[in-house]
Phi, psi and omega in degrees: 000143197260176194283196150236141190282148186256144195294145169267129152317000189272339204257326202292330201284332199276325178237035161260353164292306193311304196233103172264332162302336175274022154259050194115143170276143178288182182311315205304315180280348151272350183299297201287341186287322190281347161264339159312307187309290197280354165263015164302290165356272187285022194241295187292345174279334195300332188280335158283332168285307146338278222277015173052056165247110180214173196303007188258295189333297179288330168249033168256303176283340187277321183280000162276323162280329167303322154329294193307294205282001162284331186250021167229031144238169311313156162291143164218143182293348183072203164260354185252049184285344184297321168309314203279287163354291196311311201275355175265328171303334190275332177300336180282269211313324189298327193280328192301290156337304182280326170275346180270332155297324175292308219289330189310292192299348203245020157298316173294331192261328177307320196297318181286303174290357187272155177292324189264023242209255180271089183312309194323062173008280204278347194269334160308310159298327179281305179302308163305324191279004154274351134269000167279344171300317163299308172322309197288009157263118139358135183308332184299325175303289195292344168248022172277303200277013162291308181295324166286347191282270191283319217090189192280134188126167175276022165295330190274347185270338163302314186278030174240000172265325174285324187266036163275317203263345189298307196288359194260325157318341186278305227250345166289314216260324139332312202270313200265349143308326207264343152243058171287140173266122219258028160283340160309286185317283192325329188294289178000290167292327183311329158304315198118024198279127142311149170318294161335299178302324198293304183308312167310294200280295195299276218260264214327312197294329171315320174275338231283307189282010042070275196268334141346289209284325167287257237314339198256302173262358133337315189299296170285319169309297185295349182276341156303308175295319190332313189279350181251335150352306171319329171310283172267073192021076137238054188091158148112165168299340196287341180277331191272005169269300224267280219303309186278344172293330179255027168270345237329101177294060195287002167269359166254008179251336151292341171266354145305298141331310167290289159328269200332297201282334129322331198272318171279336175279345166293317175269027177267337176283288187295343182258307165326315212286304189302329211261318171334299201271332158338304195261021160100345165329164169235000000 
């Protein structure tokens, strides 16, 4: 077995010229990492500092919450449990209702937004960056102003789970035209197809389980948001959470909780099941 031969300073000085990055970050690029490093730093105390956090603070709030979860054992339904039902009935149905309305509507607009839809460069664009604008106000936003708008109830927390959820539905069901496989189309036309046929026959079937399966867990995101509308009276349990909380029951707000979070993993258990067998799973 032969030795193995050793490298000359000469061939090492020859390829630490060549490839100077495998030997290392250069001065410049250690310079810069250690003052990035240090305005993280000095970026989070100042935020801490802003927001007045500091540890008598924090260990003032960890004995306020222990204080809580000590008074929501055991959870109890109270006497107004009939109220609580009604009101996870209504979050359910708001969320149903609101998500079903977003997936209807935001087929047409998916269509305006895909690329492989609308060629038109600037109307694609101008139409997507109107929907990230929608995205970005909060459902919340949207059922402060629905409650001045309709008033108290859950019209106002449906019609705020729909326009929250339509543009984000719009721009998944846009993203998922756009990866269709466009040899359909192309036969379509090839035939004599209207623009219409292509979409019909060609892109919709392709897409269809798909824009299903966003929509289903939409469906489980708004029965989560649903519930916090309520606060600001737009229907939904949250109001029967925002009312005991400030009696504070906190054993009946635990068992609202609880409650919830059964009603949603029962429907996060059935729409999985649902999304499975749409995109062919077993």
């Amino acid at each position: 077995m032969t030795a193995p031969r050793r490298v000359s300073a000469a061939e090492v000085a020859a390829a630490r010229a060549r490839l100077p990055a495998a030997f290392g970050a250069s001065r410049g690029v250690r310079a810069f990492r250690w003052m990035a490093g240090v305005l993280v730093i000095a970026w989070l105390v100042a935020l801490l500092v802003w927001f007045d956090i500091t540890p008598g603070r924090l260990l003032r709030g960890a004995g306020g919450i222990l204080t809580i979860l000590r008074l929501m054992v055991p959870p109890s339904p109270g006497e107004q449990w009939r109220d609580i039902l009604q009101g996870l009935g209504q979050s359910v149905a708001m969320a149903f209702l609101g998500t079903v309305l977003a997936a209807v509507a935001a087929i047409p607009l998916g269509l305006l937004g895909a690329r492989n839809v609308v060629v038109n460069a600037l109307a694609h664009i101008t139409v997507r960056r109107v929907y990230d604008g929608l995205r970005g106000i909060d459902q919340l936003i949207w059922a402060l102003a629905f409650v001045r708008a309709v008033g108290l109830g859950p019209l106002a927390g449906t019609m705020a789970l729909f326009a929250a959820e339509v543009a984000v539905l719009a721009k998944l069901y846009a993203e998922a035209l756009e990866t269709a496989d466009p040899r359909a189309s192309e036969a379509i036309r090839a035939v004599g197809g209207s623009r219409a046929m292509v979409v019909r026959f060609g892109l919709l079937p392709q897409v269809l389980p798909l824009m299903v399966t966003q929509a289903l867990y939409a469906f489980e995101s708004n029965t989560r948001s649903a519930a916090v509308l309520g606060v600001v009276g737009a229907g939904g349990i949250g109001l029967q959470i925002a009312d005991r909380i400030k009696v504070r029951y906190w054993d009946q707000v635990a068992f609202i909780i609880l409650l919830l979070m059964a009603t949603v993993a029962l429907l996060d258990f059935a729409s999985s099941r649902l999304r499975r067998r749409l995109i062919g799973g077993r």
